[in-house]
N, C-alpha and C positions, 0 to 999 in steps of 0.2 A: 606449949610447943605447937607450932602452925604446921599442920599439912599444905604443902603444896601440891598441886595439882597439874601436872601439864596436858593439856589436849593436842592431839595432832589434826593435821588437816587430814580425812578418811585418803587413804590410798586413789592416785587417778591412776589409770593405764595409760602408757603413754599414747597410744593409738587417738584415747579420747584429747587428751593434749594438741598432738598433732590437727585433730579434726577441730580442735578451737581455733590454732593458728590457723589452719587453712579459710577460714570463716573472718575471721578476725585481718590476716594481712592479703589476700584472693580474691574474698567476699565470696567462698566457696561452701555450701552446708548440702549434707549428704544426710539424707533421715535413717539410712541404716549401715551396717558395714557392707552390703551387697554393695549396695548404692559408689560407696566408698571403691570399694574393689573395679566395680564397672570403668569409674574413671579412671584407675590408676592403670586398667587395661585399653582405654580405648584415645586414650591422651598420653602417651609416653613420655612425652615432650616436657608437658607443662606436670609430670608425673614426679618425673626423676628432676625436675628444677626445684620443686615445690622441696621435694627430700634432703636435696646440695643447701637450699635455702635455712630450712628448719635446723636442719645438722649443723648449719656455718661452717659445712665442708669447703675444705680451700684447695685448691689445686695450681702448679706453677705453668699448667698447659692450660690456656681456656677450651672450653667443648663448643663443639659447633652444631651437635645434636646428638641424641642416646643411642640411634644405631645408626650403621655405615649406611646401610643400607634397610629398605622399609620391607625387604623381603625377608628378611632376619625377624621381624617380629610373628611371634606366634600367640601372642598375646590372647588370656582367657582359652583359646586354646592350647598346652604347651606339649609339643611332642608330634602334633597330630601326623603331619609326615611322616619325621626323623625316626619316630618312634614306637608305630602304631606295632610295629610286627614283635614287639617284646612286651608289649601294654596290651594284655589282653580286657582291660577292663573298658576302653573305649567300643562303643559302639560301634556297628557297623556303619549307623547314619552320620556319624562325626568324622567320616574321612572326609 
């Protein structure tokens, strides 16, 4: 009687996936998840495209950009207005 054997491919996280496609259809490579994080805060644009893309998110509306307006974004900082007086953990230098 033969034993078979099956081997799997080791577990990826999808994140590391994601960061192959963004490298791979972009030409986009980030050496850490900081790195990774920086841009997905300080490019929204080319952030939440990259995601609709990867996902093959379809929509019957096309977007014309990720927020209405550029005042809306709080990006890397989130709350820092709206929210500072229930957030006690922000600093006083990060208003």
């Amino acid at each position: 009687m033969a034993i078979i054997t099956q081997t799997t491919a080791p577990h990826r996280p999808q994140i590391r996936l994601y960061q192959e496609w963004l490298q791979a259809s972009r030409g986009l490579s980030f050496d850490s998840y900081d790195a990774l994080w920086q841009w997905s805060v300080t490019d929204l644009d080319a952030f939440w495209q990259s995601i609709w893309d990867y996902f093959d998110l379809q929509s019957p509306t096309p977007h014309s950009a990720v927020l209405a307006d550029a005042r809306m974004a709080v990006a890397g900082r989130p709350c820092r207005r709206y929210c500072q007086a229930s957030a006690p953990y922000f600093a006083a230098s990060d208003a």
